[in-house]
N, C-alpha and C positions, 0 to 999 in steps of 0.2 A: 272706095265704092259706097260705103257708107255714110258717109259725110254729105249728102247731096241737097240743096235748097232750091228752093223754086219760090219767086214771089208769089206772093198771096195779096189782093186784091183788098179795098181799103174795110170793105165791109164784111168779108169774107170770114167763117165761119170754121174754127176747126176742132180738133180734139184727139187726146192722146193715146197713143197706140204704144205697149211695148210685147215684144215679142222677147217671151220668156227662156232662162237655159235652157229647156227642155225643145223648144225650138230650133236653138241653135246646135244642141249635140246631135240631132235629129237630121242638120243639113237643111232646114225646112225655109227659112229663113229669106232666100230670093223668091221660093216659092210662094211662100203666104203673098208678098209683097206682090208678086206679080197676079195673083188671085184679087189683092185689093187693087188693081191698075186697072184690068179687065172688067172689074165690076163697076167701072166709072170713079173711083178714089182718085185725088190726087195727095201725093207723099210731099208735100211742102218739105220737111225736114226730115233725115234720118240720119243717124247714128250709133256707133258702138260705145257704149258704156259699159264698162267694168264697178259694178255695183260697188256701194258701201255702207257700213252698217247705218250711220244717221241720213243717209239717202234713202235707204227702204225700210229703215220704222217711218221718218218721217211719209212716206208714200203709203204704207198699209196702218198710221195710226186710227183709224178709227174703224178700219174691220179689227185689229186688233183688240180694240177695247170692247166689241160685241159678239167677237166670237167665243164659245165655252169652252172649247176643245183644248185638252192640255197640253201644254209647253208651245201653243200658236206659234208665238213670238220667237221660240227657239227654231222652231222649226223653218220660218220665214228667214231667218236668219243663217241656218243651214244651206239649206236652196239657193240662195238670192246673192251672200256676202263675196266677195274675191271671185262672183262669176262674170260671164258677159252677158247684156244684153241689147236689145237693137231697138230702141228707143225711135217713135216715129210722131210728126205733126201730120194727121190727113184732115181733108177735107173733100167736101160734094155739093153742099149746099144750106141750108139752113138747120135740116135737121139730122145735122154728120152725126151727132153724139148716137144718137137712137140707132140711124142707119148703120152704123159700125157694128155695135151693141149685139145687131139682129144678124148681120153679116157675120159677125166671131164666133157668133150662135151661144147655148145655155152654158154655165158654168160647167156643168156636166158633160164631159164629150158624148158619153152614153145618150144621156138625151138630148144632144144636140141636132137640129134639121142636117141630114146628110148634104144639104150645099152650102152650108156653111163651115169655116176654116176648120172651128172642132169636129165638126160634124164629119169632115174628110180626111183628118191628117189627125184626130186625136186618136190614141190607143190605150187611155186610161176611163176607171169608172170610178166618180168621188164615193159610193158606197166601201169601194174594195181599198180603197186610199183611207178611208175613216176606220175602216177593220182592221188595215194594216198600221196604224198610227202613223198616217203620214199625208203630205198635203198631194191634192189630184193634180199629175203634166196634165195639164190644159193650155200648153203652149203660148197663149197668149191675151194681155190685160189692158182693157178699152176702158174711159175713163167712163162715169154713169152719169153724168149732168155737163153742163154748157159750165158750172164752176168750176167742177171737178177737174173736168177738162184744162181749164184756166191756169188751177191751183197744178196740177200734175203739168203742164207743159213749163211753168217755172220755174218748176223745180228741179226739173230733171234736164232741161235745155240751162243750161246757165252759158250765158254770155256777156 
């Protein structure tokens, strides 16, 4: 069910979507996906990965290196290592990256637009996640530029 492709068009424009453990323990998962269907998304690619540790440093190395918060790295490592996640290629049009971006809504579910994905299906606040030493379920991670994009669908699509 997961494994699903769809050609993509020669000029066609896309960008990386993964839906995080916190998605998946949640069940949320066909859900988000059919939220991004309905909003006009198409899913070129998806898949179940079972994460690994040079997988996701190499994917969070450079929030890594700017974020201040103690043990990031351990923590991202915690969450992330021997879990699953549903790794996805969408596209829309020229400007997928942004449109995603605005659609997944703010890194904070708390202040996220209630029609966007965090903004209906998050149930964490990154304030109470930073008081509690630990990183905010925000369900799920859209890449932030057309490289980004690029560099994250290479990575994590290996064929």
């Amino acid at each position: 069910m997961y494994n699903r492709t769809i050609k993509r068009g020669v000029d066609m424009k896309s960008t990386f979507v993964m839906l995080k453990p916190d998605a998946l323990e949640r069940n949320l998962v066909d859900l988000i996906i059919l939220e991004f269907q309905q909003a006009g998304f198409n899913i070129l690619r998806r898949q179940l990965v079972n994460v690994n540790e040079h997988t996701i440093l190499k994917h969070y190395e450079e929030v890594i290196s700017r974020v201040s918060l103690p043990n990031f790295k351990e923590k991202i490592l915690d969450i992330f290592v021997n879990q699953d996640v549903v790794i996805l290629e969408v596209t829309k049009d020229d400007d997928v990256v942004s449109k995603v971006r605005e659609f997944i809504g703010k890194t904070n579910p708390k202040e996220a637009s209630p029609n966007s994905i965090r903004g209906k299906f998050g149930d964490d606040d990154m304030n109470e996640a930073i008081a509690q030493g630990r990183l905010v379920r925000n369900l799920v991670h859209a890449s932030d530029s057309d490289e980004s994009a690029q560099s994250e669908l290479a990575l994590w699509f290996k064929e």
